[in-house]
N, C-alpha and C positions, 0 to 999 in steps of 0.2 A: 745363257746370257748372250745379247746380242748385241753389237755395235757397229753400225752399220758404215762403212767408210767409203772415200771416195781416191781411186790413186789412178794419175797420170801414166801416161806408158809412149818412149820418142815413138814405133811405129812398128806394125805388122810386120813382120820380116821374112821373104820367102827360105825355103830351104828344110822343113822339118819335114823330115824321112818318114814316110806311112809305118806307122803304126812299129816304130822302132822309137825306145826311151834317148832321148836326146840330152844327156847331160849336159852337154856344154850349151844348151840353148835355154833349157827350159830346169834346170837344176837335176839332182837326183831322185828325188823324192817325188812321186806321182799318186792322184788319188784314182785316177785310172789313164788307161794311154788307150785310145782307140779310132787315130786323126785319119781314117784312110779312106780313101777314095773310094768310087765308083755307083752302080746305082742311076739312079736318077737325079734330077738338079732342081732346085727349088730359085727364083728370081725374082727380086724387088726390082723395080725399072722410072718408078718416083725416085723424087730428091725434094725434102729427106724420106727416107725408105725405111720401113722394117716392115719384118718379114711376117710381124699380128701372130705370131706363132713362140712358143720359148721350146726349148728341150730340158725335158724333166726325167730326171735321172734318181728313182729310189732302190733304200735297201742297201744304202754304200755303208752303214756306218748306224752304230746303236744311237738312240738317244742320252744324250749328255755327253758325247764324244767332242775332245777340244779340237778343231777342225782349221786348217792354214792353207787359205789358196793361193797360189803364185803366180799361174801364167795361166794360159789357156791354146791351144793351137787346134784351127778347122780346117777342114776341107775346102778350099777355097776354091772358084772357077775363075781365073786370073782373063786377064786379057786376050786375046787373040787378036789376028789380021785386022778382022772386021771390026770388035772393040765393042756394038752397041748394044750387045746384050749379056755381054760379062760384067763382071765388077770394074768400075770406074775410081778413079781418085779418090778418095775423100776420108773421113773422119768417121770411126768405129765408135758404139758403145756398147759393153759387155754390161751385163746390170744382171747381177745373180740374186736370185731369192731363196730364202728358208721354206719348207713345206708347212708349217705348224698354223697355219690360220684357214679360216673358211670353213666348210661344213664336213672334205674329207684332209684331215690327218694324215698327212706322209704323202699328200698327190696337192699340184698345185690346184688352186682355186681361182687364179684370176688376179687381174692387176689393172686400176687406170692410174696411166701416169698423169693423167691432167689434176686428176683427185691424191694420186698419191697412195690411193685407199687398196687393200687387199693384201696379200701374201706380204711377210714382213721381208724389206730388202737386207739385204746382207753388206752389199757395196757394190761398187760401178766402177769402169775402167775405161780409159779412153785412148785413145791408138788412133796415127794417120797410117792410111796406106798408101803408098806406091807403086806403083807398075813396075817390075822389076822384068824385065827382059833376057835377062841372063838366065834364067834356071834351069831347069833341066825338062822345065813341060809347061810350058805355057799357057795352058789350059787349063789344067788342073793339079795345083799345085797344093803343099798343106802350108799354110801361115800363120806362124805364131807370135806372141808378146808376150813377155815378162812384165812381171807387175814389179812397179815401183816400191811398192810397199805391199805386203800378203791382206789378205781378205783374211782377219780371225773370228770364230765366234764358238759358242758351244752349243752344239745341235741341241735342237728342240726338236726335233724328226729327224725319219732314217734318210733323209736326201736332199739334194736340192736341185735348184732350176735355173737356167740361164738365158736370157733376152740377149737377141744381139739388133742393132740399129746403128742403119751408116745415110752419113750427108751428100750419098750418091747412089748409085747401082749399084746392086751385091747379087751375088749369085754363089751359092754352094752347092755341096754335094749332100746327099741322101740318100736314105733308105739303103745303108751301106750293108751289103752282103759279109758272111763271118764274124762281123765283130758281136765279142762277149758283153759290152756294156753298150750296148744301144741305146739312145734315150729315144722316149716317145715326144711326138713332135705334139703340142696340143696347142691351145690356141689361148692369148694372152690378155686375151676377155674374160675369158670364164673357164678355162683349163680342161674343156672338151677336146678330145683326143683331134686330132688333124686327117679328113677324110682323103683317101687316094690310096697309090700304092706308096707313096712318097711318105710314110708314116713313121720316121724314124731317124735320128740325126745320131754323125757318131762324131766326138771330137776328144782333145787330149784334158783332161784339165790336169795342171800339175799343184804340188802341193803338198799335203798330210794329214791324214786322220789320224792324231794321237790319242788313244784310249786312256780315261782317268785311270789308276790303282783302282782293280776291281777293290769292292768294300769285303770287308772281313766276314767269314763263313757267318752263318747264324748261331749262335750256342743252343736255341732251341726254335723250332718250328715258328713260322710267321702264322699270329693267331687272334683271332677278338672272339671275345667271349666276355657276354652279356654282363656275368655276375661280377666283374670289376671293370665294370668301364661305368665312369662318370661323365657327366657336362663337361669336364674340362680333359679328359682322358680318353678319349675317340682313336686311337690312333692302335697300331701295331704294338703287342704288347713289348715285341724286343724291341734293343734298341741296335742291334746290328742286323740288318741292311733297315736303314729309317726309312726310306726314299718311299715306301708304299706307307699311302696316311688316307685309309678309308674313315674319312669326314661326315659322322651319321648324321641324315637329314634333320637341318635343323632350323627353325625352330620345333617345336612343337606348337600343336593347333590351342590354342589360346594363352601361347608363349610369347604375348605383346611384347615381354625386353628382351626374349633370345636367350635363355639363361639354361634350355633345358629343363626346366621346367614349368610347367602351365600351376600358377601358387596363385598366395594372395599377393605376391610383389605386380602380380600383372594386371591386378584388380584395380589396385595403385596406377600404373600406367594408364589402361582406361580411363578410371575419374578423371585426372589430371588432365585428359586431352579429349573428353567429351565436346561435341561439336569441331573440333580440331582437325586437321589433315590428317586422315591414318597413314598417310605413304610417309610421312614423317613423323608420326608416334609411334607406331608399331613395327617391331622388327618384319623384316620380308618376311612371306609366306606363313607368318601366324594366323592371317586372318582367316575368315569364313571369305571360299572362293564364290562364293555364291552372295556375297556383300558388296558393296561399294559406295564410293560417295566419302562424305564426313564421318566423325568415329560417333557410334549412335549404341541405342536398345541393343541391336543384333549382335553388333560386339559383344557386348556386357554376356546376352544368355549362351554366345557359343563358349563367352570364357567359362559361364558355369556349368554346360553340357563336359566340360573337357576338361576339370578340377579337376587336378590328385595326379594329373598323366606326367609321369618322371621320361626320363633316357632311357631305361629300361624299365621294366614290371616283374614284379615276383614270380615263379611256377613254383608252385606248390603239388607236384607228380610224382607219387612214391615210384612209377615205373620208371622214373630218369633222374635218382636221387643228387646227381653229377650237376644236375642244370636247376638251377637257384636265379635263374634273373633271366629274363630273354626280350629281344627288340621288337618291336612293333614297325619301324621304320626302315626303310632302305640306307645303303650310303654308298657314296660314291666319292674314287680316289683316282688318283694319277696310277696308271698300272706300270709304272717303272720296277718295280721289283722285278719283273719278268724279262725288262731286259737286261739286267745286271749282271753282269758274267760271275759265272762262276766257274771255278777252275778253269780261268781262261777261254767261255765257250759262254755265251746267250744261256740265261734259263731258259729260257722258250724254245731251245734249240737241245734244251737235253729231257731227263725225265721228270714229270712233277706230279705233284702227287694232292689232293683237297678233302677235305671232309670238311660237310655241315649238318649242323642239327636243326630240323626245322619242325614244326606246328605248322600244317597250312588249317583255313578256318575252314575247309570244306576242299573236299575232292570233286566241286562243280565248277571251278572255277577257270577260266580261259585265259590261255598266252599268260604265264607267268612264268620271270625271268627268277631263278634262285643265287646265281651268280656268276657274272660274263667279265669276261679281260678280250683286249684285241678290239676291232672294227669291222668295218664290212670286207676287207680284202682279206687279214687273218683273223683267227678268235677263233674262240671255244665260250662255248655257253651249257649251263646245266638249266632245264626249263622244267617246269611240270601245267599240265594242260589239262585238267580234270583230275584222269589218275596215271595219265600217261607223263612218268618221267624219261627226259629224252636228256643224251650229253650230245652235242656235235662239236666239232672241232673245225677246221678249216685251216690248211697250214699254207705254206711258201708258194708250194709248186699247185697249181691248179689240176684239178681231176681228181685227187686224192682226198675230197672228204670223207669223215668217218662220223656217224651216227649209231646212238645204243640207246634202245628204249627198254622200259619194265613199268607193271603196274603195279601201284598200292593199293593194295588192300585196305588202309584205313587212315584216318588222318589224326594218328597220335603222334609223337613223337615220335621223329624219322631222322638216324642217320643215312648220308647216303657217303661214300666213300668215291672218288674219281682217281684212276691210276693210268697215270701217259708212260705208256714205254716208248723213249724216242731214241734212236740213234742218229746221233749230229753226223750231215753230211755237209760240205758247207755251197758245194755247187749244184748237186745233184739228185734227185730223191733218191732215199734210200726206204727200198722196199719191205722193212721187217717191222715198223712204228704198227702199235696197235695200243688199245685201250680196255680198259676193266673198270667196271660198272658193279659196286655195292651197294646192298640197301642191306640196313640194320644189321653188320660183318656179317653177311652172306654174295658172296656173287651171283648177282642177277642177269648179268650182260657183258660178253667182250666180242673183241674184237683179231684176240689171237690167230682164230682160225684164216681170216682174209684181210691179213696186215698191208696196209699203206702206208707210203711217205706223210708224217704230220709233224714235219720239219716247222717249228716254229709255230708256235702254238696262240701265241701273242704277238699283240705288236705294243709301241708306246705310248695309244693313246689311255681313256678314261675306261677303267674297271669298275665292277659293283657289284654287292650284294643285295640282294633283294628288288631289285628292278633295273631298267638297262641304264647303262654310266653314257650312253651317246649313242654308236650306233653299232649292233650286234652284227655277229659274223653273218654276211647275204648265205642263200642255201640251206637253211636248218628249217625245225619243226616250225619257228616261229616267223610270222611274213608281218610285211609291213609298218615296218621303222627304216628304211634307209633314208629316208628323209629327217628320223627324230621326231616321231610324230605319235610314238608310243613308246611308254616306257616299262611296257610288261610289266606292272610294278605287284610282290609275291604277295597277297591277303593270308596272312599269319605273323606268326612268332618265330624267330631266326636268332640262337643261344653262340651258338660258337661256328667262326668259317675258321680254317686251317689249311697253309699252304706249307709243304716242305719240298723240299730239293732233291728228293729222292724217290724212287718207284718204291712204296708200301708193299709187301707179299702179303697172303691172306693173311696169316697169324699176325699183321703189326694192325693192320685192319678189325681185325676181330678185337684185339686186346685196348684199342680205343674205344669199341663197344660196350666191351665189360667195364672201362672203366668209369663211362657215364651209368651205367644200366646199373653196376654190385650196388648191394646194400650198404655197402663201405665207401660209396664214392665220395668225395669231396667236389666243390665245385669246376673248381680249376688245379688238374693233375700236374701241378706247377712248383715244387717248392720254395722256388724265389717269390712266389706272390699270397705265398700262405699269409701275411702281417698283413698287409693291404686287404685281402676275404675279411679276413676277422671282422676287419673296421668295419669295410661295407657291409657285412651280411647284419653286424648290428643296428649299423643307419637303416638298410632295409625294414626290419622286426619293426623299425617305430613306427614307417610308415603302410604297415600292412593294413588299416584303416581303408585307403584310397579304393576304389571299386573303378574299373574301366568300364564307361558308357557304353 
């Protein structure tokens, strides 16, 4: 949640000590402190002035953090003898934005202020300065303001960014040597990094990131699976941590009211609105993409090419007696579970652990995504590309990806098991992170032998199963989406994905093997959802009729 505010401030005030907490200036509470001199110097020399640049600063702070900013104190290049290329008199605007809009997630995108349009604003502050002669360096001096009122909101990204604009000359400092939270200086068009050596702005913001009560352990592994999920039941099967809600693509293709299922209610819809607007009778992306116009013939025969097609489809496979229903469709969810702390520390920052069951329809098939969390800066994606199954990962610190490939032999039903050993470091990589690679509880691939940092294995944006949720981590087997421009989407059947909070060893791996594969299995090794099976598996039986085109 954001609300965007506006708060007054009397005026710049010299005196804030480089890169020492200033309590009696700027409060006690800071979201970093790093106002210090030196470097190079960046200069606006219009009136009114700013500098077409903002400083963005991520990775402060999970998403969903309640966030309170206070003041702010920079590097200021104050007056001197001469006067007409330092900072002049006049009137400041601080104008901070949220990262959460535009095409990358947790990095600014741009902003016009004439339009108003882009990155969402957070609030703005305003400040006079004066020349203050007394200080103790007149050239280079840090100046801060207290805000009237705090800046609140609750992240929607790991960071944010700040515009500054003044009604006269300004000049600061940059490209500050030593400091730990450096922001990159990009540009407030379009949030392209700032060319030079001058690429880096460092200043105090004061403040607090206060973290929600992490959400309550999980009682059982975060899981969907095919054979109890309905139209209206899409979502993670626990209900502690909610926050991850993989939403299966939907409608289905000749699903005109959206319901999940392609029936004779959608039959109905068409009659009703023959010759009519289909962007207003038919729910989105029902239709045949290959149709358009008014609603006609073509409608009518794709709804009866696509008769009988439910949320899921039966599997009828004495080899995987465990899997009773499996999905034809992708889905895609907010990947916040990954950043929800657990025991006080990022999942994405400790061990995790995935299993899925999948059907591909053929071992020819190219760039296909099985199931990715994170974006192009972090992520991990599990892909398969003919027969080559690949996991990469991509964490924190750059240089350290880790990739693991294996081939299948055939395209039956395939568990594949994913195990991240990570050890949280929270500044530094830590050089012992490796990965383990199953197919069908056999390891096929790891990464023990030549372990890297894969510190953070996710970020907050869009997660998916069965094709890419936005844009997959840059560097891996699969190219060409950083633009969103493909969505690897997996041609098969996808029964059950499973994330838990723990590194699996072989034996916990193996014995979710046996449990789909014995003679004995049940569909979902669940006892709390045994009353719910029963129901479905009998609604299924009635419609074992339906045949997939």
């Amino acid at each position: 949640m954001v609300t965007a505010s506006t708060s007054s401030a009397l005026d710049l005030v010299q005196g804030y000590e480089k890169g020492v907490n200033r309590l009696d200036q700027l409060g006690a509470a800071f979201v970093f402190d790093e106002a210090m001199t030196g470097g190079g110097d960046a200069t606006a020399t219009s009136a009114p002035s700013s500098f077409g640049w903002v400083a963005q600063y991520t990775d402060l702070w999970d998403v969903g953090t309640a966030v309170s900013l206070t003041g702010v104190a920079i590097p200021l290049h104050a007056q001197g003898s001469a006067g007409s290329s330092s900072t002049q008199n006049g009137d400041w605007t601080f104008t901070f934005f949220e990262l959460d809009g535009g095409a990358n997630p947790n990095a600014f995108d741009g902003y016009d202020f004439a339009t108003t349009t882009g990155e969402t604003v957070l609030g703005s502050v305003t400040a006079t300065y004066t020349f203050n002669p007394l200080g103790p360096d007149n050239q280079t001096d840090e100046y801060f303001v207290a805000f009237d009122s705090p800046i609140n909101f609750t992240s929607a990204s790991s960071g944010l960014a700040f515009h500054m604009q003044s009604t006269n000359t300004m000049r600061v400092k940059v490209n500050t040597p030593g400091a730990t939270r450096r922001a990159d200086r990009v540009s407030l068009a379009n949030g392209t990094p700032v060319a030079g050596t001058n690429s880096s702005f460092a200043a105090t913001i004061a403040g607090t990131p206060v973290a929600f009560p992490p959400p309550p352990p999980p009682t059982v592994s975060h899981r969907v699976n095919a054979a109890i999920e309905t139209p209206g039941n899409r979502v993670w099967e626990t209900l502690a941590p909610s926050q991850e809600q993989y939403a299966f693509t939907f409608p289905q293709s000749g699903d005109y009211n959206g319901d999940g299922l392609t029936d004779i209610a959608d039959y109905t819809v068409w009659r009703d609105n023959l010759a009519g607007d289909a962007d207003l009778a038919f729910a989105a992306g029902s239709r045949s993409t290959s149709n358009s116009g008014a609603v006609n013939q073509v409608d009518y025969n794709y709804w009866v090419s696509n008769f009988g097609e439910p949320a899921s489809m039966p599997v009828n496979d004495p080899s995987v007696p465990g899997i009773t229903r499996a999905f034809r469709q992708g889905a895609i969810g907010q990947a916040n579970v990954y950043e929800n702390q657990v025991n006080g520390v990022q999942a994405s920052r400790q061990d995790g652990s995935f299993e899925i069951w999948f059907k591909p329809d053929s071992l020819a098939g190219a760039g296909q995504v099985l199931f990715e969390i994170g974006g192009s800066g972090m992520g991990s994606y599990l892909s398969l590309d003919g027969d080559t199954l690949s996991f990469y990962v991509k964490g924190q610190f750059s240089g350290n990806e880790q990739t693991l490939t294996t081939s299948l032999s055939n395209s039956d039903w395939t568990q594949v098991a994913v195990v991240i050993h990570n050890t949280f470091s929270p500044d530094l990589p830590s050089p012992d992170d490796y990965v383990d690679l199953y197919v069908d509880g056999v390891l096929a691939a790891t990464t023990a032998l030549s372990p890297t940092d894969i510190n953070r294995w996710a970020g907050g944006n869009q997660g998916a199963i069965g094709l890419d949720g936005g844009v997959i981590a840059e560097g891996g087997p699969l190219t060409g989406d950083t633009i969103n421009v493909v969505e690897f989407p997996f041609l098969g059947e996808i029964a059950i994905f499973e994330y838990a909070t723990t590194a699996w060893n072989s034996s916990e791996v193996l014995s979710r093997y046996n449990a789909i594969t014995s003679a004995t299995s049940v569909a979902v090794p669940e006892p709390a959802a045994a009353m719910m099976m029963t129901l479905l598996l009998g609604m299924a039986a009635s419609r074992r009729g339906y045949v997939r085109s």
